[in-house]
DSSP file (Angstrom, degrees, kcal/mol; ACC not computed):
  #  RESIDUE AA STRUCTURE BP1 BP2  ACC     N-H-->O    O-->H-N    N-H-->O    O-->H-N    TCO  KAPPA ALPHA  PHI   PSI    X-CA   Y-CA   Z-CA
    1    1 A X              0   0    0      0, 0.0     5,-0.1     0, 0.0     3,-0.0   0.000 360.0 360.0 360.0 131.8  102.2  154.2   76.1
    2    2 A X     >  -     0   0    0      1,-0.1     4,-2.1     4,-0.1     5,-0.1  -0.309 360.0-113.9 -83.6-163.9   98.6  153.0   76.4
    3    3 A X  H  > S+     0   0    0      2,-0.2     4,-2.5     1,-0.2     5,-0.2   0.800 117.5  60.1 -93.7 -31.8   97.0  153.3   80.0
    4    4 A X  H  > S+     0   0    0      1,-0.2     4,-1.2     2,-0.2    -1,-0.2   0.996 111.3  38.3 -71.5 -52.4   96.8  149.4   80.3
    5    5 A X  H  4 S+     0   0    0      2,-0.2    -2,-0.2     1,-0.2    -1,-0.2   0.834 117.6  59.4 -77.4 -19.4  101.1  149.1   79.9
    6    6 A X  H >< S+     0   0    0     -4,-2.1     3,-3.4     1,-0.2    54,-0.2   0.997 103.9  46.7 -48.0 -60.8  101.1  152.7   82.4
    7    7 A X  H >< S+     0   0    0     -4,-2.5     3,-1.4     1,-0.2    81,-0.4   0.833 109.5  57.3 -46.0 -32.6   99.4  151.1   85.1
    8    8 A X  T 3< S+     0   0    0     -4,-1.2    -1,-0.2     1,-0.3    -2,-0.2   0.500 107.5  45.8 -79.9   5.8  101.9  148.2   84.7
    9    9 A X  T <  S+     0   0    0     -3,-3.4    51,-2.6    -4,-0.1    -1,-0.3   0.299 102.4  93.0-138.8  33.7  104.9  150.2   85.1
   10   10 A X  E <   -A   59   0A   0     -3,-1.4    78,-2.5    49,-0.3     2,-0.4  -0.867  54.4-156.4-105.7 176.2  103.5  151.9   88.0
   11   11 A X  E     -A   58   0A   0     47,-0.7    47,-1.2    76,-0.3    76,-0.2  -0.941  15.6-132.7-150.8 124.0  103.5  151.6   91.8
   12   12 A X  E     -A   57   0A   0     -2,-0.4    74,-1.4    45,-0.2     2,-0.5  -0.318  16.4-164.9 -64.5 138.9  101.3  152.7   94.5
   13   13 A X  E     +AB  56  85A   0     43,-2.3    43,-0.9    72,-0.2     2,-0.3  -0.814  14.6 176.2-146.4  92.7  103.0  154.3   97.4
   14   14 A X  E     +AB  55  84A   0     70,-2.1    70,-2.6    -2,-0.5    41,-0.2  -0.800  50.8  45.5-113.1 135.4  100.6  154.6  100.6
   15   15 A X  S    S+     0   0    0     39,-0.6     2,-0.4    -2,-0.3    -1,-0.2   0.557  70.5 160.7 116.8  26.7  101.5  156.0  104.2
   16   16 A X        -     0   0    0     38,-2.4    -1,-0.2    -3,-0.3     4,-0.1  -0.648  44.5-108.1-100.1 147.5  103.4  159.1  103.5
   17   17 A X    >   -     0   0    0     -2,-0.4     3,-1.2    61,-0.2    -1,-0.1   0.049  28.7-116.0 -38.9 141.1  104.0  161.7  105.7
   18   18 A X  T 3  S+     0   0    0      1,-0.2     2,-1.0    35,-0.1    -1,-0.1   0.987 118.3  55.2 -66.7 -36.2  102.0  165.2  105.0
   19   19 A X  T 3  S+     0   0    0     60,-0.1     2,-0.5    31,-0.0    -1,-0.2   0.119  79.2 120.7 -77.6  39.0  105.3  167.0  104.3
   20   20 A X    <   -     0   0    0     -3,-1.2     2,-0.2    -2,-1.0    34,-0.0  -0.846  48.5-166.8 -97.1 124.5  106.1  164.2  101.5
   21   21 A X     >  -     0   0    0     -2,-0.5     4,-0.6     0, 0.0     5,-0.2  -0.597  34.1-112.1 -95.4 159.5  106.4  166.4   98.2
   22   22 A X  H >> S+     0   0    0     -2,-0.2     4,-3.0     2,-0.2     3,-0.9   0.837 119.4  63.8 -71.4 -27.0  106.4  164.7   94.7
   23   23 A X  H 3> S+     0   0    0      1,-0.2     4,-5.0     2,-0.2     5,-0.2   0.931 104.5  48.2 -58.6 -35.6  110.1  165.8   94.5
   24   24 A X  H 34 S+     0   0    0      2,-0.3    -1,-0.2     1,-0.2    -2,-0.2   0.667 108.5  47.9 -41.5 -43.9  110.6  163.5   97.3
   25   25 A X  H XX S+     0   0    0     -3,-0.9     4,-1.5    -4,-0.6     3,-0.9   0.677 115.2  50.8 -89.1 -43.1  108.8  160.8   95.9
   26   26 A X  H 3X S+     0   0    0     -4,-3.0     4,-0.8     1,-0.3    -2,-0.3   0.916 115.0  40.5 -62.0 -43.0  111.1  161.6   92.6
   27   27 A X  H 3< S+     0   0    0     -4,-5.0    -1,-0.3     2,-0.1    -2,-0.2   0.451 113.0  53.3 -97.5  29.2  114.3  161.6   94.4
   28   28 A X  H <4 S+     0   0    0     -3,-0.9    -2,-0.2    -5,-0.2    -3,-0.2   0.647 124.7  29.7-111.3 -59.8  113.4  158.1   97.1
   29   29 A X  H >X S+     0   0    0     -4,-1.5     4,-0.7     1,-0.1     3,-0.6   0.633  90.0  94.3 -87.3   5.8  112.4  155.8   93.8
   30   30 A X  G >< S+     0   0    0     -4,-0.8     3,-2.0     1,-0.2    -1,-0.1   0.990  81.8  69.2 -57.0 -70.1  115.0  157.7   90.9
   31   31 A X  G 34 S+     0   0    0      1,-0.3    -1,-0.2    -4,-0.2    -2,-0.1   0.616  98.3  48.6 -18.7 -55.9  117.6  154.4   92.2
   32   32 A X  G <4 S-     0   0    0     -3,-0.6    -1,-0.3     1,-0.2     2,-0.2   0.771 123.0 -82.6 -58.4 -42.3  115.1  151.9   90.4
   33   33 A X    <<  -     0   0    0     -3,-2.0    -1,-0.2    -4,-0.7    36,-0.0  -0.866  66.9 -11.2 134.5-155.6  115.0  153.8   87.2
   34   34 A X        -     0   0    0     -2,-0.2    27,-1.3     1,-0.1    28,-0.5  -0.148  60.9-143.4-103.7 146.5  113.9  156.4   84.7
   35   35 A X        -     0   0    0     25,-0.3    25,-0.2     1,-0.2    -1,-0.1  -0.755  19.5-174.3-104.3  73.7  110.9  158.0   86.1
   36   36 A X        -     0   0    0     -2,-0.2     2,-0.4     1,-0.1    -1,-0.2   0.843  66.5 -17.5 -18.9 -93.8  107.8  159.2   83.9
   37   37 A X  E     -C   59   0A   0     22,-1.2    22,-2.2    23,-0.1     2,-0.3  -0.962  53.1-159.4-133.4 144.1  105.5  161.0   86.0
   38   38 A X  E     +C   58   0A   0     -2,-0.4    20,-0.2    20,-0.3     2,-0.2  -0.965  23.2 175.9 -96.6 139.5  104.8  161.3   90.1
   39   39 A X  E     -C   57   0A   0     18,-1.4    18,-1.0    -2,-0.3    20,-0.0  -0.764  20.2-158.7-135.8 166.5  101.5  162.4   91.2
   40   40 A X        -     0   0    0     16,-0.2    16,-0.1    -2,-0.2   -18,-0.1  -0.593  25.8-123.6-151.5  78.4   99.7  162.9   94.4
   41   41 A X        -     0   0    0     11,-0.1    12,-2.2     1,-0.1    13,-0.3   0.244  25.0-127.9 -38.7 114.9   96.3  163.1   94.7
   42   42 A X        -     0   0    0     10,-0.2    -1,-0.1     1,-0.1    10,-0.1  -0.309  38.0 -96.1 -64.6 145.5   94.9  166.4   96.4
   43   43 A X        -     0   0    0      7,-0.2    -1,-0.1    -2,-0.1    11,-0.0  -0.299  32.6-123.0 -81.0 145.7   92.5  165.9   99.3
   44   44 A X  S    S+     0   0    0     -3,-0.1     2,-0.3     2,-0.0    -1,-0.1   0.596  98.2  77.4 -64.6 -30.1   88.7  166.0   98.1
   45   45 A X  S    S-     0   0    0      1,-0.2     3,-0.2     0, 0.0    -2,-0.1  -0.722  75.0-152.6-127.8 127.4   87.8  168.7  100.4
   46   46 A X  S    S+     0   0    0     -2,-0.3    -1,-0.2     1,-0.2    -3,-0.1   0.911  97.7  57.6 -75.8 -34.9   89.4  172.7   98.6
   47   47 A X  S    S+     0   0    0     -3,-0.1    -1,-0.2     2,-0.1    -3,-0.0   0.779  79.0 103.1 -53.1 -39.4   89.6  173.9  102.2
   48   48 A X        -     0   0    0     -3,-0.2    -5,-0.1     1,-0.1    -1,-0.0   0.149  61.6-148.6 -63.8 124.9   91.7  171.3  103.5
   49   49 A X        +     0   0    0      2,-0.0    -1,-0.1     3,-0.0     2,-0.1   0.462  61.7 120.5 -92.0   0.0   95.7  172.4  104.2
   50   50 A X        -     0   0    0      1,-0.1    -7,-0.2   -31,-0.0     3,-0.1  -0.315  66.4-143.9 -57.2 137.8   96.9  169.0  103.5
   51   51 A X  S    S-     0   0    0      1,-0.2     2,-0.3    -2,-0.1    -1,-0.1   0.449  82.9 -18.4 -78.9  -0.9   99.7  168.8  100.2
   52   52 A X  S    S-     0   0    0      1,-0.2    -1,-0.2   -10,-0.1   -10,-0.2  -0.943  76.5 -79.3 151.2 177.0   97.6  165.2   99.5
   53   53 A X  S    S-     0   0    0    -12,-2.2    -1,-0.2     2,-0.4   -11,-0.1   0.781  74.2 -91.8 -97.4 -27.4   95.6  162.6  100.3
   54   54 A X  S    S+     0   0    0      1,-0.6   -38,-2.4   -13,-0.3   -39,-0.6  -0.167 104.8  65.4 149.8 -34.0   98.5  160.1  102.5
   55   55 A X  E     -A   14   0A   0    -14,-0.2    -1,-0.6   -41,-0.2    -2,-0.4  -0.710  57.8-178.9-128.5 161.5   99.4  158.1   98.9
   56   56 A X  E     -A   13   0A   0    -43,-0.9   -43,-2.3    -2,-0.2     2,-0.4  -0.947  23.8-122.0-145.8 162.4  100.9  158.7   95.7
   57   57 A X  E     -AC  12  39A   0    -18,-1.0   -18,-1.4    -2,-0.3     2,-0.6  -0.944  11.6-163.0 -95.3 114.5  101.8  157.0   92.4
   58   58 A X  E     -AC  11  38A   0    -47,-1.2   -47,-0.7    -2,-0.4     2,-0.5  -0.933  13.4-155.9-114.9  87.0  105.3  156.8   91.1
   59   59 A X  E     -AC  10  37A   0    -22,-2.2   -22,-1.2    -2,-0.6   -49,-0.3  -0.735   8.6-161.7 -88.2 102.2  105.2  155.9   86.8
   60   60 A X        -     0   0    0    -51,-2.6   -25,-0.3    -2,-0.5   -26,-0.1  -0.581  15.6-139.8 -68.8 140.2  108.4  154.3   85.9
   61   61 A X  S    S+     0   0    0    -27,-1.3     2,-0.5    -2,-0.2   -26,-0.1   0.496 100.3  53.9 -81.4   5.6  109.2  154.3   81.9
   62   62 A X  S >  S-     0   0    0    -28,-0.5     3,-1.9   -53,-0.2    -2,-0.1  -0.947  78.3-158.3-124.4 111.2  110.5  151.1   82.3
   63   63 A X  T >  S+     0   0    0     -2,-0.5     3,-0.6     1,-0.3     4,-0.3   0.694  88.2  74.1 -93.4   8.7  107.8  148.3   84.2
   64   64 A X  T 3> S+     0   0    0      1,-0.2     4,-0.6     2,-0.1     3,-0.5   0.659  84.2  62.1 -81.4 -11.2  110.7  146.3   85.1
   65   65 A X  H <> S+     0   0    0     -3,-1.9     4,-0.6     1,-0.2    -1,-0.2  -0.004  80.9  86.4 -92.5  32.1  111.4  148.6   87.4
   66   66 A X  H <> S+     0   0    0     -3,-0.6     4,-1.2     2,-0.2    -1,-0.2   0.778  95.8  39.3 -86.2 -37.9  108.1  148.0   89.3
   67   67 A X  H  > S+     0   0    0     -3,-0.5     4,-2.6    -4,-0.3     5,-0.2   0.871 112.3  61.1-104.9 -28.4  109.3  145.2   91.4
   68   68 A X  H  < S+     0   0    0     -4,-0.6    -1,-0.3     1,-0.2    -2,-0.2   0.829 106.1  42.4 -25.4 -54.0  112.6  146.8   91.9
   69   69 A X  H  X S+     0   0    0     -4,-0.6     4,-1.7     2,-0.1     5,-0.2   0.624 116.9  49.0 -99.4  -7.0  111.5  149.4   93.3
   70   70 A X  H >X S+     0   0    0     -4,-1.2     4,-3.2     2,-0.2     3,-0.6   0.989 110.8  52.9 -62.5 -61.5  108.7  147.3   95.7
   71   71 A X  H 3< S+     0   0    0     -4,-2.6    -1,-0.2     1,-0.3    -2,-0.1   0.354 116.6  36.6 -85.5   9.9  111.2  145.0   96.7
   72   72 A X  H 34 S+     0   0    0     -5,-0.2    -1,-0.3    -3,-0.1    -2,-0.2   0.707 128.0  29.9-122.6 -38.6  113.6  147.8   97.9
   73   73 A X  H X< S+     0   0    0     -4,-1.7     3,-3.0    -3,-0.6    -2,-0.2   0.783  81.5 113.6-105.8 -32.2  111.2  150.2   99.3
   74   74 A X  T 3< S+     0   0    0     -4,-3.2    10,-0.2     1,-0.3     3,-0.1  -0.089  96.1  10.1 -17.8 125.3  108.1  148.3  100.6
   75   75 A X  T 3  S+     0   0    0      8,-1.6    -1,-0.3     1,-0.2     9,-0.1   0.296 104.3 138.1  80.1  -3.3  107.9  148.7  104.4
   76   76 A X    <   -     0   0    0     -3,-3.0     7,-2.2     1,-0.1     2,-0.5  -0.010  55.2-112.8 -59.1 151.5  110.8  151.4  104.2
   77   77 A X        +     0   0    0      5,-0.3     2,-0.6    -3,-0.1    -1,-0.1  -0.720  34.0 173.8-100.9 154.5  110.8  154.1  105.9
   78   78 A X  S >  S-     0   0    0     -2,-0.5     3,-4.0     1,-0.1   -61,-0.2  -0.989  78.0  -8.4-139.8 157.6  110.5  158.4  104.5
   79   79 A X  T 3  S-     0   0    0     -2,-0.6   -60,-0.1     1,-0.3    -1,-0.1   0.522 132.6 -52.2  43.1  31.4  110.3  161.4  106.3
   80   80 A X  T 3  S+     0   0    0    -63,-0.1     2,-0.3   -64,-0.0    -1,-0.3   0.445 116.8 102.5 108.9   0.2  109.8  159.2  109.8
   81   81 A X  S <  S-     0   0    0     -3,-4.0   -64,-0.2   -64,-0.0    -5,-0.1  -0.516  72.3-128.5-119.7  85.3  106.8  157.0  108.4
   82   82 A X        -     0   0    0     -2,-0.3    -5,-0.3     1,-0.1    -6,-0.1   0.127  34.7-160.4 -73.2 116.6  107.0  153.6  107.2
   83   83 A X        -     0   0    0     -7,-2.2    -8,-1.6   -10,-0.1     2,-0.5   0.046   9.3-127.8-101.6 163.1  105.4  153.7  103.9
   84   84 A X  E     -B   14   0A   0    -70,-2.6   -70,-2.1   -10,-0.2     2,-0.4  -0.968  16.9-162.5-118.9 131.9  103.9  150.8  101.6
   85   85 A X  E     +B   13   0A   0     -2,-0.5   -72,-0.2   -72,-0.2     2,-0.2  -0.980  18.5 155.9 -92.6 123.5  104.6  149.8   97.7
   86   86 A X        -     0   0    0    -74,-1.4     2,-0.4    -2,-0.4   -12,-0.0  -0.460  53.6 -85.4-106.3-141.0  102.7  148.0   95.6
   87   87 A X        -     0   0    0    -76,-0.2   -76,-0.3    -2,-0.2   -79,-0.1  -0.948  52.4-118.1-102.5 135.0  102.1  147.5   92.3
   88   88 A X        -     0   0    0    -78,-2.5     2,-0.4    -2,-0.4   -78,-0.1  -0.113  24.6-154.1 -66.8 172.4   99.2  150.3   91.1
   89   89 A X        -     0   0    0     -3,-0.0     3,-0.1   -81,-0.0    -1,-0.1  -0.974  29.2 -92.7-153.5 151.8   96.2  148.6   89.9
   90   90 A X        -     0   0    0     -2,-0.4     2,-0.2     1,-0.1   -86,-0.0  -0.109  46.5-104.0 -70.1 154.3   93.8  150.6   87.2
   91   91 A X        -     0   0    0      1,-0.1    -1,-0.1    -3,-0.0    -3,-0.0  -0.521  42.0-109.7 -88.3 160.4   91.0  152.7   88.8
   92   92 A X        -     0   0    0     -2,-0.2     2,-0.6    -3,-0.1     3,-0.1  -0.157  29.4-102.9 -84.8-163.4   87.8  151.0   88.3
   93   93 A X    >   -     0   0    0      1,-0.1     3,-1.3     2,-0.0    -1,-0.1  -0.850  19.4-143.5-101.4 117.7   84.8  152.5   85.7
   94   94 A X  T 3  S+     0   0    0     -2,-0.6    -1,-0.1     1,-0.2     5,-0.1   0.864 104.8  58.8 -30.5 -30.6   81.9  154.3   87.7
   95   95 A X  T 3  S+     0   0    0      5,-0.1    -1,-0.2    -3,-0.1     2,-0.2   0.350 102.5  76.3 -96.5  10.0   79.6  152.7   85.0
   96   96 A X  S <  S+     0   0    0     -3,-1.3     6,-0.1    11,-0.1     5,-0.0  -0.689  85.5   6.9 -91.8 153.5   80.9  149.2   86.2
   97   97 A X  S >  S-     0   0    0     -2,-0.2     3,-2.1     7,-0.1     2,-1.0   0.334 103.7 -42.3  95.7 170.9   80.3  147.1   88.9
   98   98 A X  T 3  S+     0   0    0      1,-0.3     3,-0.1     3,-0.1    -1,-0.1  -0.947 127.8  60.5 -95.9 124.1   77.2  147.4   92.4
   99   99 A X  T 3  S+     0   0    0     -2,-1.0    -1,-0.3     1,-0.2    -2,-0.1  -0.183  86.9  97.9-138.1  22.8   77.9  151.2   92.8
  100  100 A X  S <  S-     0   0    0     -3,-2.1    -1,-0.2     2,-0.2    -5,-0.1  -0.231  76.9-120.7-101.1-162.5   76.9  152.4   89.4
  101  101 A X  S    S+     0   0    0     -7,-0.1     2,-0.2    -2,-0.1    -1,-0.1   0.149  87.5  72.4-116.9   5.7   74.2  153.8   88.2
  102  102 A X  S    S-     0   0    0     -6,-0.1    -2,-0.2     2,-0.0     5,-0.1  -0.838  96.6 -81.1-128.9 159.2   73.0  151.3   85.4
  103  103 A X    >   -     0   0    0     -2,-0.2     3,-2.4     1,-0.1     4,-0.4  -0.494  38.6-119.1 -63.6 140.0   71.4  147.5   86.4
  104  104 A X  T 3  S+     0   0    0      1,-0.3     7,-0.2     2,-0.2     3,-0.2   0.666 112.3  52.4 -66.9 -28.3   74.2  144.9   87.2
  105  105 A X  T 3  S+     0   0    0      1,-0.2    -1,-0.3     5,-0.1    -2,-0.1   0.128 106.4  60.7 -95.7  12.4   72.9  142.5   84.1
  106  106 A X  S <  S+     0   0    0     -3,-2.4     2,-0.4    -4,-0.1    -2,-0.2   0.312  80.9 102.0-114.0   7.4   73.1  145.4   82.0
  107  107 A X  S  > S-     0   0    0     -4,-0.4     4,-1.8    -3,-0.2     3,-0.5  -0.621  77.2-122.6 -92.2 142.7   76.2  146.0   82.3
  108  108 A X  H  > S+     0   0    0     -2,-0.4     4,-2.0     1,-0.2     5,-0.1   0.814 113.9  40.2 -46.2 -36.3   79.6  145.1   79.5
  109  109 A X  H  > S+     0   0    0      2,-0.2     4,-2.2     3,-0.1    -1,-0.2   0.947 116.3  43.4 -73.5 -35.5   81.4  143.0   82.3
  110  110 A X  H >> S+     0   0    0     -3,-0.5     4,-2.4     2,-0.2     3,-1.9   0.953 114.5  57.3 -62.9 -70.0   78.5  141.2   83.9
  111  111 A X  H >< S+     0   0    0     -4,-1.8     3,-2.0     1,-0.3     4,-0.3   0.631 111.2  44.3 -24.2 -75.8   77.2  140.5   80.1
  112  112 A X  H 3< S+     0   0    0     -4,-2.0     3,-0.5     1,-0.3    -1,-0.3   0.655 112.5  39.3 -62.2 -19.0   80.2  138.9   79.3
  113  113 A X  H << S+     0   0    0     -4,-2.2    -1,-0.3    -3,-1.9    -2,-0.2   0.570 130.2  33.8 -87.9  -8.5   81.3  136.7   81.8
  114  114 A X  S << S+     0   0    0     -4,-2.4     2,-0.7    -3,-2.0    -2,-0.2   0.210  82.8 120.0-144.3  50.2   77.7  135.6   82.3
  115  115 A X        -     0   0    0     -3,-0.5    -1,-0.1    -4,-0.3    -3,-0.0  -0.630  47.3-151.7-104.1  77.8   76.0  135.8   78.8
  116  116 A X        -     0   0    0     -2,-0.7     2,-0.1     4,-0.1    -2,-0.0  -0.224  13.2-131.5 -64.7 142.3   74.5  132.2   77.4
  117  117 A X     >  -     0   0    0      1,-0.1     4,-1.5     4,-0.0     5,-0.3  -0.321  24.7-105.1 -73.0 164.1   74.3  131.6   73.9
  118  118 A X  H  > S+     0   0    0      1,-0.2     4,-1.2     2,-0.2    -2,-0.1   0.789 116.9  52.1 -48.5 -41.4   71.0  130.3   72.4
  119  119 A X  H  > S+     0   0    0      1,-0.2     4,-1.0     2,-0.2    -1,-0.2   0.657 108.6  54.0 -87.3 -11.3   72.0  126.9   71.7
  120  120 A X  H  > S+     0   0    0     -3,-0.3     4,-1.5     2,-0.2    -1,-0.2   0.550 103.3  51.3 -92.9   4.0   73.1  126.6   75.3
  121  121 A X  H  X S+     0   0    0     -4,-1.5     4,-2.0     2,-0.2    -2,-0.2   0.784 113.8  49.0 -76.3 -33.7   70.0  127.6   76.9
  122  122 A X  H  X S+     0   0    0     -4,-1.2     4,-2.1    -5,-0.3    -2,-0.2   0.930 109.7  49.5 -66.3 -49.5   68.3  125.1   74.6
  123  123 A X  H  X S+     0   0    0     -4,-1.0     4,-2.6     2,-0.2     3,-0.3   0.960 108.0  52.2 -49.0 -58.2   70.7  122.4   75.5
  124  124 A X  H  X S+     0   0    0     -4,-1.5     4,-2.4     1,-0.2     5,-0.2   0.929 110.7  53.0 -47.4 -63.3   70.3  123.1   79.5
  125  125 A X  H >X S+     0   0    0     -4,-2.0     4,-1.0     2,-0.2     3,-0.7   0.819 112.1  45.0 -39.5 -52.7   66.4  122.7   78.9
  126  126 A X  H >< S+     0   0    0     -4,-2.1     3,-1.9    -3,-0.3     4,-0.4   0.960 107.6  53.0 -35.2 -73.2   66.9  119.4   77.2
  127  127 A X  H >X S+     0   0    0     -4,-2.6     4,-0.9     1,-0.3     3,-0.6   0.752 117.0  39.9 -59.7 -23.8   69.1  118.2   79.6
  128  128 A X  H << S+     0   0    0     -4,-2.4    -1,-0.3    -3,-0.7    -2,-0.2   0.877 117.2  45.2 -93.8  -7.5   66.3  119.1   82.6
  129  129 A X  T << S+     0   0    0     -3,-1.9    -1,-0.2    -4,-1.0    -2,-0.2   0.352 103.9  64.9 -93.8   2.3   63.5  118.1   81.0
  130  130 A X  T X4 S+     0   0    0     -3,-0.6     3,-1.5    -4,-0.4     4,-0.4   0.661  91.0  78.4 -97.7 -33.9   65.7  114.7   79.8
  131  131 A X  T 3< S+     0   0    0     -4,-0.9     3,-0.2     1,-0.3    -2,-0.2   0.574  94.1  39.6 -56.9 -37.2   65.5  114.2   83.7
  132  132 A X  T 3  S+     0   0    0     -4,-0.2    -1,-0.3     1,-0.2    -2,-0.1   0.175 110.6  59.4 -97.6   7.2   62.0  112.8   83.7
  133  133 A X  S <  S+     0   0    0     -3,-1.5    -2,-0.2    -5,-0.0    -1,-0.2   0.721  78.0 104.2 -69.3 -40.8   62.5  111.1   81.0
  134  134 A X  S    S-     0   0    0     -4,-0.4     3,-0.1    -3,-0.2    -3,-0.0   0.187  77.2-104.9 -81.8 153.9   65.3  109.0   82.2
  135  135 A X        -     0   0    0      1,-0.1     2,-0.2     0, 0.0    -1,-0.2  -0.265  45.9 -78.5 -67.6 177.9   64.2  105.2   83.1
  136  136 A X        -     0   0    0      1,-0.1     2,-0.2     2,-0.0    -1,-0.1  -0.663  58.9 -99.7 -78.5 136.8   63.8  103.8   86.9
  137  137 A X        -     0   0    0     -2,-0.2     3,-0.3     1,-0.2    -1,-0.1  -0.382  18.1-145.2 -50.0 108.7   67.2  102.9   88.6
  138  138 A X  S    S+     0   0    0     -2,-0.2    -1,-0.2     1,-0.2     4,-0.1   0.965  95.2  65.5 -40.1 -51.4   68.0   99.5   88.4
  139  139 A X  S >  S+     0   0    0      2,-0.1     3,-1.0     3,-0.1    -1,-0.2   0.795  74.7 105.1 -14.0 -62.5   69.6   99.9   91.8
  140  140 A X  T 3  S+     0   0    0     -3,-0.3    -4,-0.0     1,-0.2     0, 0.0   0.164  79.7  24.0 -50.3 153.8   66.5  100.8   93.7
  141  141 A X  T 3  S+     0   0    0      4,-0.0     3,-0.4     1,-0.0    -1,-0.2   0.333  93.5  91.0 114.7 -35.5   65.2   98.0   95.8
  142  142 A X    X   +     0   0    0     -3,-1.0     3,-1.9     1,-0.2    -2,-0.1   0.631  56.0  91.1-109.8 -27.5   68.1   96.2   96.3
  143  143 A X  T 3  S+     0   0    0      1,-0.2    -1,-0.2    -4,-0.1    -3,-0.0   0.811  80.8  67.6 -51.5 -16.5   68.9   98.2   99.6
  144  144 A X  T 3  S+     0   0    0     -3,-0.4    -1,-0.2     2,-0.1    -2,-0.1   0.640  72.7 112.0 -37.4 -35.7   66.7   94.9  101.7
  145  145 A X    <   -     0   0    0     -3,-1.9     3,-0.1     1,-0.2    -4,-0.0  -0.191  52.8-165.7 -63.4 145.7   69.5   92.2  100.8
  146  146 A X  S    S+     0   0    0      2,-0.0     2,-0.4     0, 0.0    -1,-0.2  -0.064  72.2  59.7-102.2  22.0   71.3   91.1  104.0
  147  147 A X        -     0   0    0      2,-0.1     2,-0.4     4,-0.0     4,-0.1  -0.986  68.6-149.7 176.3 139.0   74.1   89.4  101.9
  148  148 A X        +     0   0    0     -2,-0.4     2,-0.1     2,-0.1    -2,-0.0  -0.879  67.2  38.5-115.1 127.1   76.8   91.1   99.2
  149  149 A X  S    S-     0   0    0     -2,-0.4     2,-0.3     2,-0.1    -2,-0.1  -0.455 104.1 -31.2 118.7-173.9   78.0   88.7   96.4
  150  150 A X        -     0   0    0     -2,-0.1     3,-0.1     1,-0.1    -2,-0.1  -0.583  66.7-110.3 -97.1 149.5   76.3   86.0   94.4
  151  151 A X        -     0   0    0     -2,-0.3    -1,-0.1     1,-0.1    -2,-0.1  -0.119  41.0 -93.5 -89.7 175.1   73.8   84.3   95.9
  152  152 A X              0   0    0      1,-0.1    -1,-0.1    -3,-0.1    -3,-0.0  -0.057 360.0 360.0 -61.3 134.8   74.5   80.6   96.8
  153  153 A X              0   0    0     -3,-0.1    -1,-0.1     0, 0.0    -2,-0.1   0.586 360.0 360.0 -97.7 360.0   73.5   77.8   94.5
């Protein structure tokens, strides 16, 4: 399975109780269907007596069984806390995006979504330097008339 269809057939599971185990999390979503992998991210800190961080990730082998198991468990309660599902969403790239470490225009996303081609930077210059080009508005002038329509013969 690649990591883009993983993510789609997992589901984020935030608010749990510290004594929330992965078996836990394995037997509360098994009802929705076959279950790949649960994890639960260990708290950042080694000292720290926590089993995990408050949230976990549940990976269905099936990603129709994403919204199954949201639409059954969201807002539920487990071990006395009411917990949230949603659907997981991919972690983002360090090297992406204003907290990396490389210039925001140098970067693969920015480049593409905001990367002009030659012949439309050449076109744009036409078109502003076409600006002064342009003839005088007939319009102007005209706002002095006291009277709309044609005038009277």
């Amino acid at each position: 399975m690649t990591d883009q269809s993983r993510w789609k057939a997992t589901v984020y599971v935030g608010g749990l109780a510290p004594m929330v185990t992965a078996e836990h999390l394995h037997a509360a979503f098994l009802p929705f269907g076959e279950i790949a992998d649960v994890s639960l991210p260990k708290p950042e800190s080694p000292n720290s007596t926590e089993l995990h961080r408050g949230y976990g990730y549940v990976e269905f082998e099936d990603p129709e069984d994403v919204k199954e198991a949201i639409d059954n468990m969201d807002q539920s309660e487990l071990f006395g806390k009411v917990i949230k599902v949603n659907a997981a969403k991919p972690p983002k790239n360090v090297n992406e995006g204003l907290g990396s470490k490389t210039a925001l225009w140098e970067q693969e996303g920015w480049l593409a979504e905001h990367a002009v081609s030659e012949e439309d930077r050449l076109a744009a210059e036409r078109a502003k330097s076409g600006v002064e080009d342009r003839p005088e508005d007939p319009m102007q002038g005209l706002e002095g008339l006291d009277v709309a329509g044609p005038k009277p013969a």
